[in-house]
C-alpha angles and dihedrals in degrees: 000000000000120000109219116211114271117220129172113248118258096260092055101045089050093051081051091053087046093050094048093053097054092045082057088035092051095046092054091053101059088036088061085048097057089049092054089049095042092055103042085047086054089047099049090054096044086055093043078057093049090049098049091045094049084052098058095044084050094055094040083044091056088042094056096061095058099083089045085065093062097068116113105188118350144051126279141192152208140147135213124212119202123206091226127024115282153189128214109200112210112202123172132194124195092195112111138031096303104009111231139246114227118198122194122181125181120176119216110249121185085007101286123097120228119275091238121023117235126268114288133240108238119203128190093194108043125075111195109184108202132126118284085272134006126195133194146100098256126036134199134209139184131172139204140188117249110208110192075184099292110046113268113174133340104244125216139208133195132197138170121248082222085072117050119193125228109210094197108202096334122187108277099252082055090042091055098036093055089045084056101049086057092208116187099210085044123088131181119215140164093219142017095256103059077065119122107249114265097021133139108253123226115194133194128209091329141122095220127119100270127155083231136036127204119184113182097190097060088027091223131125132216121219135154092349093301131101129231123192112220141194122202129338100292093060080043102067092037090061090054097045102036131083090246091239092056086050101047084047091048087036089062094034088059090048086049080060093043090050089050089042089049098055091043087062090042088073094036087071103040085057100051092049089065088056086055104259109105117184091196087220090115089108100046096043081055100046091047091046084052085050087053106051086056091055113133113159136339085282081071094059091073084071094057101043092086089046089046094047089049096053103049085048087060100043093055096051098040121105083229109048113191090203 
């Protein structure tokens, strides 16, 4: 007896067909589940790395300015070398008594940075003076007291080992200053084109093309368009270093600090009068904390500079000197 070939009828073998695509169809679908998953968890624990690590560098990178602030009269110096590259975010606020410095730092990790950086450290009593943000691998930092007369803060400025600085024929205290710090990202030249290639050129006194210009005899620097007044060298060089925004906030933060310190010496010298030394310098510390109380922007420090002047003449020559 002959078997004949046995076969499903049309209707069955295409329900087969349907059932069989939505078992692969649904498999797909909850593998591409578990993918997603798999990478936001992923995600999720690379930028909780990020985080943490950020975090750690934050706290080390706080810890490093202290000893710059223990500097009197001259200029002093460290780096920091980060194991990824890294940006450190300034941020300055003028609100309060004294206004505050906020320092964020993240560090990039499977070559991409976090989406937002971590919070930041805030300080009352630092002024780091740097671009809005500064990248690189390796940092330096050098810090110098600023005396309004009487000393008022160490003021610190950070660049990036990525960006060098060409100081094209400084004054000689700059000059010498800058030799001594032994910086590796600043160079000294006579001319621009000693310059290494690719460098951000500082000008002094001079009509040529620089990325930024210096004139001593205005005190004032040029940079990005924009001009900055200066006193002394240590304004000076934060004005170089610094985004111009970052230096007019910590400008008016520093002069928050001088009006508090004024008033301190004010008393001082109430109190030792009545010990019978007088320094005479009662008028002038009021009429500078007056000044103070009135500052708006680097233009305003053109006002202070004769009472300042006054002041640290006086100092110097009273039997009882308040600082």
């Amino acid at each position: 007896m002959a078997i004949k070939n046995f076969s499903l009828p049309g209707k069955l073998r295409k329900r087969g067909f349907i059932q069989i695509s939505f078992a692969w169809l649904f498999a797909i679908i909850v593998g591409a589940i578990i993918i997603v998953f798999a990478i936001l968890a992923a995600t999720k624990v690379i930028n909780l790395g990020q985080y943490q690590t950020s975090s750690e560098s934050q706290a080390q990178f706080g810890v490093l300015l202290n000893p710059l602030q223990t500097s009197f009269e001259s200029a002093s110096v460290t780096s920091m070398a980060a194991p990824s590259e890294t940006r450190i975010y300034n941020s300055c606020s003028k609100s309060g008594t004294f206004g505050k410095q906020t320092i964020s730092i993240a560090e990039k990790s499977f070559n991409k940075w976090p989406l937002v950086p971590p919070d930041g450290t805030s300080f009352q009593s630092k002024y780091l003076f740097s671009e809005n943000v500064t990248e690189g691998k390796q940092f330096f930092l050098f810090s110098k007291p600023f005396e309004f007369p009487f000393k008022v803060a160490d003021l610190i400025y950070v660049t990036s080992s990525s960006e060098n600085y060409c100081f094209i024929d400084p004054p000689s205290d700059v000059n010498q200053e800058l030799s001594n710090l032994n910086e590796k990202n600043i160079f000294i030249n006579s001319s621009s084109s000693n310059c290494p290639a690719g460098s951000i050129r500082v000008c002094f006194d001079s009509s040529s093309s620089c990325d930024i210009n210096v004139d001593t005899f205005s005190d004032t620097v040029k940079k990005d368009g924009l001009t900055s007044s200066y006193y002394g060298n240590a304004l000076m060089y934060a004005a170089i270093f610094s985004d111009h925004a970052i230096y007019e906030c910590q400008l008016s933060r520093l002069m928050k600090r001088e009006y508090q310190l004024s008033n301190l010496y004010f008393e001082k010298q109430k109190t030792i009068s009545l010990e019978g030394c007088s320094s005479n310098l009662g008028s002038d510390l009021s009429g500078l904390g007056g000044l103070l109380s009135s500052f708006s922007d680097s233009s305003s420090i053109n006002g202070l500079i004769s009472k300042v002047n006054a002041l640290q003449s006086e100092n110097s020559y009273a039997d009882c000197p308040l600082w």
